[in-house]
C-alpha positions in Angstrom: 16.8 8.0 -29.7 17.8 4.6 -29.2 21.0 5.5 -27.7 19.0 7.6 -25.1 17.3 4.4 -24.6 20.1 2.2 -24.1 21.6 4.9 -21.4 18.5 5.0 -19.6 18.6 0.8 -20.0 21.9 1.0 -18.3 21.8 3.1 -15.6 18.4 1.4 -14.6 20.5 -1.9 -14.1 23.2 0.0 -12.2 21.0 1.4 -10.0 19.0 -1.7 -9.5 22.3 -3.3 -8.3 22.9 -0.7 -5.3 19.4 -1.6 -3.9 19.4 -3.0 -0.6 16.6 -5.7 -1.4 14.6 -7.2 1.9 15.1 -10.2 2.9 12.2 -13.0 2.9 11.5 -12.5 6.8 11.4 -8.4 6.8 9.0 -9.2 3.6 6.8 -11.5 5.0 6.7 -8.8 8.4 5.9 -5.5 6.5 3.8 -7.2 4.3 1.7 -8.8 7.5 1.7 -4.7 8.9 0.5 -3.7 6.1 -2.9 -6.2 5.9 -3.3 -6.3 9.6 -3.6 -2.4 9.0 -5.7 -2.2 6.4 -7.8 -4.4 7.9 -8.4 -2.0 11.0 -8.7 1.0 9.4 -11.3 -0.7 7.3 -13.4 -2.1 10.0 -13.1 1.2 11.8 -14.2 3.3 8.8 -17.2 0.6 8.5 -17.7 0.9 12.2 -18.2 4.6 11.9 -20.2 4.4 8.5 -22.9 1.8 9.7 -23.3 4.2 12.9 -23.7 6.8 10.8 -26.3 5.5 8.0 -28.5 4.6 11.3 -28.2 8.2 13.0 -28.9 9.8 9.4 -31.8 7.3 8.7 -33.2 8.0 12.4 -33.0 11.7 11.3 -34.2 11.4 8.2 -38.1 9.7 9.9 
């Protein structure tokens, strides 16, 4: 069992070393995508819920 381990151990780290890692700037840039994003599709779901809730509670009288 614990040489399994160790295997798995090992070919983790030589794997780990083939990765192309980003570099600070592409980071910084997907990681700004991906909040400016988020941040959209969550006003735009909120959007569409709050005109929703009204229409259902104008309905609903």
């Amino acid at each position: 069992m614990a040489n399994k381990i160790i295997s798995f151990l090992e070919e983790t780290k030589t794997e780990l070393k083939k990765v192309t890692w980003p570099t600070r700037a592409e980071l910084v840039g997907s990681t700004t995508v991906v909040l400016l994003t988020t941040i959209l599709l969550a006003t735009y779901i909120g959007f569409f819920d709050y005109f929703f809730s009204i229409a259902m509670k104008l309905l609903i009288r």
